[in-house]
PDB file with one MODEL, atoms N, CA, C and O in Angstrom:
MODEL        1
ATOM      1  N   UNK A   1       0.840  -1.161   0.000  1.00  0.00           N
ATOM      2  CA  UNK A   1       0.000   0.000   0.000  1.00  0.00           C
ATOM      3  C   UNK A   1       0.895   1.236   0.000  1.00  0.00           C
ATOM      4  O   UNK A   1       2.051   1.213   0.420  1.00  0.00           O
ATOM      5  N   UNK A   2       0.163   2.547  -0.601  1.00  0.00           N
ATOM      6  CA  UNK A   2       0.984   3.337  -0.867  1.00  0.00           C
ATOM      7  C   UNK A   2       0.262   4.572  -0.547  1.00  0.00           C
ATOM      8  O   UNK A   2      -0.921   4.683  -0.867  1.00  0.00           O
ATOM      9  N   UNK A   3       1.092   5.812   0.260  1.00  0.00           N
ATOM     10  CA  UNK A   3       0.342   7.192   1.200  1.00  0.00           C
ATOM     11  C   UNK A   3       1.086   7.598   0.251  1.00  0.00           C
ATOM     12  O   UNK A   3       2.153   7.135  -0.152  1.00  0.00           O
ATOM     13  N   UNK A   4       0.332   8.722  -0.194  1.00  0.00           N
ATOM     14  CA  UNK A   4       0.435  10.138  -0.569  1.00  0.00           C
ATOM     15  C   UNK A   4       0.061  11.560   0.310  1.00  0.00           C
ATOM     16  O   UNK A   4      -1.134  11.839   0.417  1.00  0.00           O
ATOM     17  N   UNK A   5       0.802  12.214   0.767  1.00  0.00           N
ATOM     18  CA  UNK A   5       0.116  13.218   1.232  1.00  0.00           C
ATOM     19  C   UNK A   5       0.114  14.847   0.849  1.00  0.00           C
ATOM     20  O   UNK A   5       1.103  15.578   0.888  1.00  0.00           O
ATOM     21  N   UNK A   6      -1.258  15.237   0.467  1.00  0.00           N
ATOM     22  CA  UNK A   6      -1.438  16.222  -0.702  1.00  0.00           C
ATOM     23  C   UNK A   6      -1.315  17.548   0.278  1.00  0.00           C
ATOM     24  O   UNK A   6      -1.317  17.269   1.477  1.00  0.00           O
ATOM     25  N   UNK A   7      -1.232  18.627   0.020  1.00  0.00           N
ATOM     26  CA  UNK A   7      -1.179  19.926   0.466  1.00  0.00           C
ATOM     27  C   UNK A   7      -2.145  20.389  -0.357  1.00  0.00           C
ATOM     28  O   UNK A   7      -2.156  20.380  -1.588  1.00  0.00           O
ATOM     29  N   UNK A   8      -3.103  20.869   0.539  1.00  0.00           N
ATOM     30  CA  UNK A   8      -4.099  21.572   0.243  1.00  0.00           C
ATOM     31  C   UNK A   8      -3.929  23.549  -0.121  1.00  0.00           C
ATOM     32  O   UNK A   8      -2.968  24.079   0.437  1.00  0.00           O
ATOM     33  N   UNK A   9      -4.574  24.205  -0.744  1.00  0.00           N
ATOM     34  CA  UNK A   9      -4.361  25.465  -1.479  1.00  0.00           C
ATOM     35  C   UNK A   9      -5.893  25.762  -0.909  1.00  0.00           C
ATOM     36  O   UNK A   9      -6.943  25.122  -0.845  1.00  0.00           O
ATOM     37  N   UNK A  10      -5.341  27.372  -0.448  1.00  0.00           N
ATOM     38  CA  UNK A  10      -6.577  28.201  -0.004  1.00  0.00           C
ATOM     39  C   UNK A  10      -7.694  27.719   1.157  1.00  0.00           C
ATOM     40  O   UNK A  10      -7.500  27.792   2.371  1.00  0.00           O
ATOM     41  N   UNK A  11      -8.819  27.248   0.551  1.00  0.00           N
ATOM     42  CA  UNK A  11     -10.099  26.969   1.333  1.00  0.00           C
ATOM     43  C   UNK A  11      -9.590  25.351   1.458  1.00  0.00           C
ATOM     44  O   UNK A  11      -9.310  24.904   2.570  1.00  0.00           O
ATOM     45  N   UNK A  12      -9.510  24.676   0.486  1.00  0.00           N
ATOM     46  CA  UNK A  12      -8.975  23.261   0.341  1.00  0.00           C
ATOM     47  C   UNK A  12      -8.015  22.587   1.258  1.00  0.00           C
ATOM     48  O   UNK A  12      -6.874  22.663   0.801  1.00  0.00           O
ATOM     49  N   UNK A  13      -8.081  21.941   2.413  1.00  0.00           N
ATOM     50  CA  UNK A  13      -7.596  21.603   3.435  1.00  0.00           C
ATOM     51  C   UNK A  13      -6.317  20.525   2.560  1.00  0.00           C
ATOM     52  O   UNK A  13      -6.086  20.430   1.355  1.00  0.00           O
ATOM     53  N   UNK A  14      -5.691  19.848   3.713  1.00  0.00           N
ATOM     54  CA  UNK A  14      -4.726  18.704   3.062  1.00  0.00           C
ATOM     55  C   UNK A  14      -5.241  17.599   3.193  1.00  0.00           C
ATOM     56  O   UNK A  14      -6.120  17.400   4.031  1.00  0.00           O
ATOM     57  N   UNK A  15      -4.878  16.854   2.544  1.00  0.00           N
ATOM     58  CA  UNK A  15      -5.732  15.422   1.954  1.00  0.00           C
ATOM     59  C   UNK A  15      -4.439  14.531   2.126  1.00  0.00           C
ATOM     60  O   UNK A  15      -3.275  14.932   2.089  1.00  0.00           O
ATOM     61  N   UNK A  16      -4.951  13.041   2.352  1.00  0.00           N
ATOM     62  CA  UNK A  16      -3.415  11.577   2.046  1.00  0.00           C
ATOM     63  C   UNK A  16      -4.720  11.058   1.607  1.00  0.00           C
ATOM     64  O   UNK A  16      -5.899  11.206   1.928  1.00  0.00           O
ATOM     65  N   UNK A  17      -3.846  10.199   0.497  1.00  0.00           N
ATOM     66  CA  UNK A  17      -4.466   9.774  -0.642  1.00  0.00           C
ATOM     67  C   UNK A  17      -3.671   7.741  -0.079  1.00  0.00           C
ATOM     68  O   UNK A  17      -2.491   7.489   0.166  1.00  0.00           O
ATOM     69  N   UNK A  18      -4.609   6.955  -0.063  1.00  0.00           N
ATOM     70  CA  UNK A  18      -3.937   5.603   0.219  1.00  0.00           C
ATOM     71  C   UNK A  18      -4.272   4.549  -1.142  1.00  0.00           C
ATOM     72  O   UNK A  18      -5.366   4.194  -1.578  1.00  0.00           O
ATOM     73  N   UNK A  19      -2.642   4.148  -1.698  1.00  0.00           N
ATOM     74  CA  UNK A  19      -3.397   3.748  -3.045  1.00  0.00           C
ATOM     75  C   UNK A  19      -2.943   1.945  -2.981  1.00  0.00           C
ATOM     76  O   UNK A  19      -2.207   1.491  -2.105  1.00  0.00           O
ATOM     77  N   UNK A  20      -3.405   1.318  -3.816  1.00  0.00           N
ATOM     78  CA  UNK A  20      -3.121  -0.178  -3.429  1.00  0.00           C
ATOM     79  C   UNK A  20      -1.846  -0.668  -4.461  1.00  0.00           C
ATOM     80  O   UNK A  20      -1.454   0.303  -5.110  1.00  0.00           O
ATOM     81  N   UNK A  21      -1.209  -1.737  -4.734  1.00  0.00           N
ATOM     82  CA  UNK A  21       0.294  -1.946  -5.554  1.00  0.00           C
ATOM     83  C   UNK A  21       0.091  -1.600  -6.937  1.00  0.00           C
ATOM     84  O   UNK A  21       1.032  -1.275  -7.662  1.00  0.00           O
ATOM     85  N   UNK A  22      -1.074  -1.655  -7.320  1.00  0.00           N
ATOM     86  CA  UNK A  22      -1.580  -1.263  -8.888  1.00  0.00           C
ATOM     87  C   UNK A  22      -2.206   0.165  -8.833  1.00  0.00           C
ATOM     88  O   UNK A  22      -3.035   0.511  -9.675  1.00  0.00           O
ATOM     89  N   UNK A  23      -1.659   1.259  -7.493  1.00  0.00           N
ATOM     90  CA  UNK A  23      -2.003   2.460  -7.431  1.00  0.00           C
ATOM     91  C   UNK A  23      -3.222   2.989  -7.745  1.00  0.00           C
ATOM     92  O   UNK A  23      -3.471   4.082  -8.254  1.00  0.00           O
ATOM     93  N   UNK A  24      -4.234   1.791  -7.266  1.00  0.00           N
ATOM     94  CA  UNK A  24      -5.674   2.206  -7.214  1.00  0.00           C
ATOM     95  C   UNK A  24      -6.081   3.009  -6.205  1.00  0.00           C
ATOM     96  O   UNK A  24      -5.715   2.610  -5.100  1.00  0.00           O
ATOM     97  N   UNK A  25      -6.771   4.095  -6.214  1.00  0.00           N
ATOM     98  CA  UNK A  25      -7.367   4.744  -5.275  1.00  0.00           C
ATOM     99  C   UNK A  25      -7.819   4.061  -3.999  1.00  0.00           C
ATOM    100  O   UNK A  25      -9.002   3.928  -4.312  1.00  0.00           O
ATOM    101  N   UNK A  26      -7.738   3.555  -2.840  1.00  0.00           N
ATOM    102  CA  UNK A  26      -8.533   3.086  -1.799  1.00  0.00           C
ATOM    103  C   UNK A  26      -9.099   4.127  -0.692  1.00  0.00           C
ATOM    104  O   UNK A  26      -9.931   3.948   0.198  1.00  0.00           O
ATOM    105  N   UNK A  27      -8.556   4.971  -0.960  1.00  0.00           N
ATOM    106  CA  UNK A  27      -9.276   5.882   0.409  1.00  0.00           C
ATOM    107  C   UNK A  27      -8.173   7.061   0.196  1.00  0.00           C
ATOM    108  O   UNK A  27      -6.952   7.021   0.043  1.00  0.00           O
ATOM    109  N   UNK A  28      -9.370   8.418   0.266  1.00  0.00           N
ATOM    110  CA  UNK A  28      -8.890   9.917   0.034  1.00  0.00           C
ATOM    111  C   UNK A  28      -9.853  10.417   1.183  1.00  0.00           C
ATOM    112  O   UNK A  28     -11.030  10.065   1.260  1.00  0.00           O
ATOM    113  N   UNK A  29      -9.299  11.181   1.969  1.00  0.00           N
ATOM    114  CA  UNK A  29      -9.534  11.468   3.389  1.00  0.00           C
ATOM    115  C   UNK A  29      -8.300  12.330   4.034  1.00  0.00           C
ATOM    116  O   UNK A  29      -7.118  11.988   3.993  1.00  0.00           O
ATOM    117  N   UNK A  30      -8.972  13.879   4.820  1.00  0.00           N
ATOM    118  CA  UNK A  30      -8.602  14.816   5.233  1.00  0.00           C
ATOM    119  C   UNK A  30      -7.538  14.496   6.549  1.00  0.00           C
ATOM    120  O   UNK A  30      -7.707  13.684   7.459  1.00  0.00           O
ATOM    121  N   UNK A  31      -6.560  15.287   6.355  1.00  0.00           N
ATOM    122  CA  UNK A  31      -5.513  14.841   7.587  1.00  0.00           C
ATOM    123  C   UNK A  31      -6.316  14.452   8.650  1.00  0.00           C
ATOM    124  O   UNK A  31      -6.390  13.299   9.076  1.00  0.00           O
ATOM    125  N   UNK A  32      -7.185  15.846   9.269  1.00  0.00           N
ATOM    126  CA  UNK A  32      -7.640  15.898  10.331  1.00  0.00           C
ATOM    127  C   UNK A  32      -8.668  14.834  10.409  1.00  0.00           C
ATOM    128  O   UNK A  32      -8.626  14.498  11.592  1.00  0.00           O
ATOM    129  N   UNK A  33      -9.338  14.297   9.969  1.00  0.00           N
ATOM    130  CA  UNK A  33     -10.536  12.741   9.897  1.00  0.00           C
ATOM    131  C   UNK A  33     -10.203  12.165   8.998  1.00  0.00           C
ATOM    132  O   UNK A  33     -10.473  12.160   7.797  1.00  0.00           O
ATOM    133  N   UNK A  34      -9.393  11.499   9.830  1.00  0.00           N
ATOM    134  CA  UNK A  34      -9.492   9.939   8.867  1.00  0.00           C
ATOM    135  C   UNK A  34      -9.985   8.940   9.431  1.00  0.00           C
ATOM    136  O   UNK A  34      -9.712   7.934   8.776  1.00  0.00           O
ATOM    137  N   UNK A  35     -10.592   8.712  10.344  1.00  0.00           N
ATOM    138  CA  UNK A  35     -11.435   7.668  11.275  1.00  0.00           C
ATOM    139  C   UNK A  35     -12.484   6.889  10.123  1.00  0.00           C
ATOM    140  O   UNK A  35     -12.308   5.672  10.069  1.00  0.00           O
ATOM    141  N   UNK A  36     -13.407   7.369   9.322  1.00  0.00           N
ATOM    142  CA  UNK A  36     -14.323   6.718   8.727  1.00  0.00           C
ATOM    143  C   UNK A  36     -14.026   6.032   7.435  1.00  0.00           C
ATOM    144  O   UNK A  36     -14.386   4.922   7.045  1.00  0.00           O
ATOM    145  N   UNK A  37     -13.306   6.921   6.872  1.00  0.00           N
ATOM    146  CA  UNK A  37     -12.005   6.315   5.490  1.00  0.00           C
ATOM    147  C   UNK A  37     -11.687   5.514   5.230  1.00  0.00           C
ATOM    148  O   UNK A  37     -11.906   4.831   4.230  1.00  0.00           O
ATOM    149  N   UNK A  38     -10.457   5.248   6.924  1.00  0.00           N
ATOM    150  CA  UNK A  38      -9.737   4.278   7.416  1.00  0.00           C
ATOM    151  C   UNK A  38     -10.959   2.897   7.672  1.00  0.00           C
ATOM    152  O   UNK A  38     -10.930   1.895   6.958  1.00  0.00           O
ATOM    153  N   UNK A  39     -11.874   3.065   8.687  1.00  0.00           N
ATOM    154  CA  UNK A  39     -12.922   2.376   9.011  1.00  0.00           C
ATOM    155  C   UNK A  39     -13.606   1.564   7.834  1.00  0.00           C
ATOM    156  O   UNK A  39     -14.116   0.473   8.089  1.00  0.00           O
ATOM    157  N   UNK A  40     -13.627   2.128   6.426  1.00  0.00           N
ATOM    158  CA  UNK A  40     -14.094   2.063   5.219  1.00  0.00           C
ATOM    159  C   UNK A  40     -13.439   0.792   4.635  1.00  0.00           C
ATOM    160  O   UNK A  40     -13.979  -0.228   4.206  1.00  0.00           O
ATOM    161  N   UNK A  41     -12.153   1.117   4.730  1.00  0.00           N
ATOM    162  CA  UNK A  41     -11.219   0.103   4.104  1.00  0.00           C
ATOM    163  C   UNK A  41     -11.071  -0.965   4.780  1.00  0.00           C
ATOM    164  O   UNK A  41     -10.557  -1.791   4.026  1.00  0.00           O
ATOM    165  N   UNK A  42     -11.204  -1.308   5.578  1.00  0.00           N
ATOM    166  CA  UNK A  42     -10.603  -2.437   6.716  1.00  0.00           C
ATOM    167  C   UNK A  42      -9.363  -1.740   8.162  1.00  0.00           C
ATOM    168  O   UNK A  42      -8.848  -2.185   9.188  1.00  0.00           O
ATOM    169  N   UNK A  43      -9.378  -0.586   7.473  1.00  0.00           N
ATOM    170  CA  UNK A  43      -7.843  -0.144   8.532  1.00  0.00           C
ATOM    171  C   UNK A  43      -7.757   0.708   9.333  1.00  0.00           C
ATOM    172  O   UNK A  43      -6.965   1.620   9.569  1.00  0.00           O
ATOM    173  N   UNK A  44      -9.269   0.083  10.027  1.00  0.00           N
ATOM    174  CA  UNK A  44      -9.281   0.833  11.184  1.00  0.00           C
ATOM    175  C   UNK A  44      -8.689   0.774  12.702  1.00  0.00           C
ATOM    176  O   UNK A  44      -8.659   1.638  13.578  1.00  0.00           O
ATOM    177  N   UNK A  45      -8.292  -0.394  12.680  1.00  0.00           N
ATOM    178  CA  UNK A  45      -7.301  -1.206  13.933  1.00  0.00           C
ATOM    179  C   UNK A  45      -5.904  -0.724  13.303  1.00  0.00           C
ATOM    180  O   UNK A  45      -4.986  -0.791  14.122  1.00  0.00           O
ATOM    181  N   UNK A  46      -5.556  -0.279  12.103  1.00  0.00           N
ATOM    182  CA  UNK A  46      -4.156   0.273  11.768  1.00  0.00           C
ATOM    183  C   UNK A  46      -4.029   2.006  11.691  1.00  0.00           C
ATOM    184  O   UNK A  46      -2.989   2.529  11.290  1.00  0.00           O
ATOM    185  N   UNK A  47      -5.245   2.832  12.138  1.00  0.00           N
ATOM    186  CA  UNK A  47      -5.279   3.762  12.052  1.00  0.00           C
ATOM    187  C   UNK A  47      -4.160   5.248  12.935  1.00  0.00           C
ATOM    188  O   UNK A  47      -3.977   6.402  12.548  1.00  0.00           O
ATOM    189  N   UNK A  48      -3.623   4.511  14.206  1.00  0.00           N
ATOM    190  CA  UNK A  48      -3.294   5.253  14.940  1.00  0.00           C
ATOM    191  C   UNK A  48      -1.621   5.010  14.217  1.00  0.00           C
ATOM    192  O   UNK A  48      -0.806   5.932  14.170  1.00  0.00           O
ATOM    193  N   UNK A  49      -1.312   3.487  13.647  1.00  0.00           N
ATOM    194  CA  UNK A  49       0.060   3.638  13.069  1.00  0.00           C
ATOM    195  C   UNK A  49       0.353   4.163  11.661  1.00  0.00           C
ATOM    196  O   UNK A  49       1.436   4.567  11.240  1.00  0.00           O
ATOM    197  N   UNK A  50      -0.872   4.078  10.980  1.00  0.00           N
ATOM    198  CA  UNK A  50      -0.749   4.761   9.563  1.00  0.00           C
ATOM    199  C   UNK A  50      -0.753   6.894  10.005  1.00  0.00           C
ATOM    200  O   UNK A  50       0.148   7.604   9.558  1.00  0.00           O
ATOM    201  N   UNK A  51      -1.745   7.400  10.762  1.00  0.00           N
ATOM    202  CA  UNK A  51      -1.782   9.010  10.986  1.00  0.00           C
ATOM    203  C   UNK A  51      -0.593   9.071  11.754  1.00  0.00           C
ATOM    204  O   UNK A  51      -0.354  10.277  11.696  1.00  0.00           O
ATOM    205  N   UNK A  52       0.412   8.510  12.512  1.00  0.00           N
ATOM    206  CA  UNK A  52       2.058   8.361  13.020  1.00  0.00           C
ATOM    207  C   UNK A  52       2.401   8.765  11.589  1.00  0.00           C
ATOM    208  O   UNK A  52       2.227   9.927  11.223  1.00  0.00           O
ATOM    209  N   UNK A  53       2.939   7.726  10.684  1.00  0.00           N
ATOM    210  CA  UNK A  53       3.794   7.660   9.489  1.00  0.00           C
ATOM    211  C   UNK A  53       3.317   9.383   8.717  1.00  0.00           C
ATOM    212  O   UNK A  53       4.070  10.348   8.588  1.00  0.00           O
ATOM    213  N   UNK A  54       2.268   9.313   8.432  1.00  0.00           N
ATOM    214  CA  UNK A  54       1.667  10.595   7.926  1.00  0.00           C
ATOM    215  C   UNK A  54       1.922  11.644   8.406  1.00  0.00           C
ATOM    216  O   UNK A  54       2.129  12.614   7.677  1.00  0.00           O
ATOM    217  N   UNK A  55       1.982  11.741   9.863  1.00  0.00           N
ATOM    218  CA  UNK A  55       2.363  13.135  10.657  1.00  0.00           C
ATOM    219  C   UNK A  55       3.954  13.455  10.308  1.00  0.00           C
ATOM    220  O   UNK A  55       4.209  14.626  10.587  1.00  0.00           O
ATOM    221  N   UNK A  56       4.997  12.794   9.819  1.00  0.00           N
ATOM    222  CA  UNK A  56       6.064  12.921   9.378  1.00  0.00           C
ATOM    223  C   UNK A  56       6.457  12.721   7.721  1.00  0.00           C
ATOM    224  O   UNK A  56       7.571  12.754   7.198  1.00  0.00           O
ATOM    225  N   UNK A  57       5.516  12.567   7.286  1.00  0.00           N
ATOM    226  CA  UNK A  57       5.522  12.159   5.380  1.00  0.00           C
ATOM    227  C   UNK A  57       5.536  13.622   5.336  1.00  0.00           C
ATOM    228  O   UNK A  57       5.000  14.317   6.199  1.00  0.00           O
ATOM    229  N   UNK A  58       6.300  14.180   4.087  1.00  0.00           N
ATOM    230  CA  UNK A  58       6.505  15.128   3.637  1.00  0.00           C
ATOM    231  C   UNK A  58       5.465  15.644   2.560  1.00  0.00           C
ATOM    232  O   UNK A  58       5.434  14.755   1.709  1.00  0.00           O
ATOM    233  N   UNK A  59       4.635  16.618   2.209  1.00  0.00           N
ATOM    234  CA  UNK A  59       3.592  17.113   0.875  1.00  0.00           C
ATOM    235  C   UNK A  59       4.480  16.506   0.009  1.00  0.00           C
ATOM    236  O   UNK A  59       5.694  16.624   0.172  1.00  0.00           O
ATOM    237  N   UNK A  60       3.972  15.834  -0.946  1.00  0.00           N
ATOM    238  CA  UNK A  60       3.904  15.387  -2.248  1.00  0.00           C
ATOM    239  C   UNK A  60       4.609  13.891  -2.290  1.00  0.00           C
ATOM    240  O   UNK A  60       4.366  13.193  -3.275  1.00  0.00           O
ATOM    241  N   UNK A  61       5.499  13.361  -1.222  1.00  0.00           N
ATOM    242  CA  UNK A  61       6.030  12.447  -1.720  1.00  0.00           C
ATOM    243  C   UNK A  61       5.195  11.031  -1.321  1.00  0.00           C
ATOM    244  O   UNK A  61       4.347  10.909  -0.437  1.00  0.00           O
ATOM    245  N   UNK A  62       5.561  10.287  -1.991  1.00  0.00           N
ATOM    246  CA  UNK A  62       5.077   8.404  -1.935  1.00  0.00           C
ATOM    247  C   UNK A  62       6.355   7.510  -1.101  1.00  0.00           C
ATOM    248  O   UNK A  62       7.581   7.410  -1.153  1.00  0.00           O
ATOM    249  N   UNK A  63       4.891   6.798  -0.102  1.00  0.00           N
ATOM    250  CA  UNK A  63       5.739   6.315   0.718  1.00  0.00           C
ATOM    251  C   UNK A  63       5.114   4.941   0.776  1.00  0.00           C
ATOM    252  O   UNK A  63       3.914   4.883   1.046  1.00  0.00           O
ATOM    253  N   UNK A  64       5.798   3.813   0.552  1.00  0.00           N
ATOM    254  CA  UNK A  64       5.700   2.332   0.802  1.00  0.00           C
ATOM    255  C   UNK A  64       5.377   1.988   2.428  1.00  0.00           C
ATOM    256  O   UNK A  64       6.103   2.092   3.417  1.00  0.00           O
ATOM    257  N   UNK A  65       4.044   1.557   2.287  1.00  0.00           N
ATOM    258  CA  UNK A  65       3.929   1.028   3.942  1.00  0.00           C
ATOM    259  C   UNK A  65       3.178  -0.760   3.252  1.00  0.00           C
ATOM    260  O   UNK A  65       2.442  -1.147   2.344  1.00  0.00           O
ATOM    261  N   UNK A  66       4.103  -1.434   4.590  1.00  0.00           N
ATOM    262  CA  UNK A  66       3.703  -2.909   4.686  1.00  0.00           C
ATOM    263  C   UNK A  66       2.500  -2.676   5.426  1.00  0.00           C
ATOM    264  O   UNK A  66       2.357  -1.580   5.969  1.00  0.00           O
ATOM    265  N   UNK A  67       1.842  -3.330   5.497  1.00  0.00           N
ATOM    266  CA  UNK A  67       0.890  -3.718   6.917  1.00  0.00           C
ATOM    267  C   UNK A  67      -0.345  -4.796   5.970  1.00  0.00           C
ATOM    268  O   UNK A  67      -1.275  -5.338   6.566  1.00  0.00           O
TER     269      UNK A  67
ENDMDL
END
């Protein structure tokens, strides 16, 4: 699985984008709530270690997470 995390412009808050090995969309959801997203996908018992990794991912880059 693969985080993206977007920087938001103006009114448009910041967004992480979680995509699967064939970089399918699985869940696009606001820094600040990601509880239902996460909940959405199955990864809601992985939620407190995926918003960790994210609170230190840099705007724009792709980052490889196992889980």
């Amino acid at each position: 699985m693969y985080v993206i995390k977007v920087k938001g412009v103006a009114k448009i808050p910041d967004y992480v984008q979680l995509r699967d090995e064939q970089f399918t969309l699985l869940a696009y959801f606001r820094v600040d709530r990601p509880d239902k997203s996460l909940e959405k996908v199955g990864l809601g018992d992985q939620a407190a270690y995926i918003m960790e990794v994210i609170k230190d991912l840099p705007f724009g880059q792709i980052l490889k997470l196992d889980i």
